[in-house]
KEGU-807039 format. One record per residue (C-alpha): residue number from 1; y, x, z; residue in one letter. Coordinates in steps of 0.001 Angstrom, whole numbers, plus 524288, in hexadecimal, padded with zeros to 5 digits. Layout:
<kelos>
{NUM {Y X Z} "A"}
...
</kelos>
This chain:
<kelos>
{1 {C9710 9DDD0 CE18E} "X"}
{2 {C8FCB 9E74B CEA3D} "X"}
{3 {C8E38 9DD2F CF479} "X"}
{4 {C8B42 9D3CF CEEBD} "X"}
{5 {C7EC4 9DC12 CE984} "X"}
{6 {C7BE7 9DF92 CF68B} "X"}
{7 {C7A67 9D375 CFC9F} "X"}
{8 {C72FD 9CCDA CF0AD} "X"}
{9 {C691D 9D9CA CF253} "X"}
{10 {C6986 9D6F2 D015E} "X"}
{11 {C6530 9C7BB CFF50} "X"}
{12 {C5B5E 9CD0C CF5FC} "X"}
{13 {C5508 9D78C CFE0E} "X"}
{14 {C54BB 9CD38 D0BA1} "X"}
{15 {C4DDD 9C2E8 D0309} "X"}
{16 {C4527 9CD9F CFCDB} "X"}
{17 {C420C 9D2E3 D0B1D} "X"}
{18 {C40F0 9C743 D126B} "X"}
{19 {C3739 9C168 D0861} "X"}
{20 {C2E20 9CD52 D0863} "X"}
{21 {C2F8D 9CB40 D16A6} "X"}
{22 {C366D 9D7A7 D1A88} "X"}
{23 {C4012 9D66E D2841} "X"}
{24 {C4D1C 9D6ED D207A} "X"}
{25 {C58FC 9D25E D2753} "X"}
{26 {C6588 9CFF9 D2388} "X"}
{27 {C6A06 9DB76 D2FA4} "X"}
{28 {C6244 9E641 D2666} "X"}
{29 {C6B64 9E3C8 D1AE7} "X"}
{30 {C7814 9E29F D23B8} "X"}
{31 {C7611 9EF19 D28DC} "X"}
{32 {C7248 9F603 D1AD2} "X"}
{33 {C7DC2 9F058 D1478} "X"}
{34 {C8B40 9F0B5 D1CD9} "X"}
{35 {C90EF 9E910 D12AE} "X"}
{36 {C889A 9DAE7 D1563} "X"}
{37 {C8E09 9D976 D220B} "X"}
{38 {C9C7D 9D8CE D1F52} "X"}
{39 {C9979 9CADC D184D} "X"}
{40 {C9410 9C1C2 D2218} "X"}
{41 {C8F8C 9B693 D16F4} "X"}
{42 {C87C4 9C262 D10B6} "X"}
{43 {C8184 9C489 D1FEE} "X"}
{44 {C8112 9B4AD D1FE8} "X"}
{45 {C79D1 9B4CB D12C9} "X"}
{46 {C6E90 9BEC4 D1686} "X"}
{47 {C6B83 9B8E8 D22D2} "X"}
{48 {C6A05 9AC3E D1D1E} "X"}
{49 {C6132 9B241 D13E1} "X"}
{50 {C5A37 9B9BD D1D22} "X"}
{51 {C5804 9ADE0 D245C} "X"}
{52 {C5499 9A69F D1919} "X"}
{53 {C49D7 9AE6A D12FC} "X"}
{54 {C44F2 9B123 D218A} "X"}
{55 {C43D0 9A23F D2426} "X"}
{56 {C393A 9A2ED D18D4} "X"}
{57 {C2FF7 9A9D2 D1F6E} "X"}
{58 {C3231 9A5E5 D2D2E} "X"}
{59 {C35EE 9980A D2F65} "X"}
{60 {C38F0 99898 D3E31} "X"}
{61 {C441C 9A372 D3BD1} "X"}
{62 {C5013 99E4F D43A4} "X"}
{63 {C5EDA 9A0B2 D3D3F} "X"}
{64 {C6177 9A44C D4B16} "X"}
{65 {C5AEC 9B1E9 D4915} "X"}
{66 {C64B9 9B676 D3EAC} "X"}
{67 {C7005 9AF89 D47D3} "X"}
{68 {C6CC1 9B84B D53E9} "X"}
{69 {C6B7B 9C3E1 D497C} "X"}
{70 {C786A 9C0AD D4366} "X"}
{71 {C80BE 9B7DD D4CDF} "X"}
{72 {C8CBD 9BBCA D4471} "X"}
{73 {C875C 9B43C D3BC0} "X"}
{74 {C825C 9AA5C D3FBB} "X"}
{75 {C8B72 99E61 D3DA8} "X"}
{76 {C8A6A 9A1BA D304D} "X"}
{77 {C7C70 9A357 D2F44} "X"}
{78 {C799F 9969A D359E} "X"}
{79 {C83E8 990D9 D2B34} "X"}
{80 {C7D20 99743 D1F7F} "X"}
{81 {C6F45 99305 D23F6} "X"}
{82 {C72CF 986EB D25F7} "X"}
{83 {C7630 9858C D1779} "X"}
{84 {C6937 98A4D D1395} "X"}
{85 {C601D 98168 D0FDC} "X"}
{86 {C548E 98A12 D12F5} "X"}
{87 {C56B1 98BC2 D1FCC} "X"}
{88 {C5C78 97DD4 D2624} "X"}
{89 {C6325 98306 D32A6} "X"}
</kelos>
């Protein structure tokens, strides 16, 4: 139950950062809380979020920046951006 508090207050505190346009990034909250890491959808989840809310304000951000910052990820990045409607990659 813990968790799953903690990463619904992470998605909540990115969104609220990014929109006041504060640098948040999804690294900041992997390194605060050990726990996020150890479930790559969770990882998955923020970065598309990140990305997401980032797109907003700057339309010429390329997925490729969080695939260089996260290559572990990125297969599944690609695959949940893809999905998103928002973004069209």
């Amino acid at each position: 139950m813990r968790r799953a508090v903690l990463i619904e207050l992470v998605h909540i505190d990115l969104e609220r950062r990014l929109k006041r346009g504060e640098p948040a990034r999804v690294e900041n909250y992997l390194a605060r809380y050990p726990v996020l890491p150890s479930n790559a959808a969770v990882v998955v989840e923020l970065l598309a979020e990140e990305y997401v809310l980032r797109l907003r304000e700057n339309p010429n951000l390329q997925p490729s920046e969080l695939f260089a910052r996260f290559p572990e990820y990125a297969e599944q990045l690609r695959s949940e951006l893809s999905g998103n409607s928002e973004v069209g990659i």
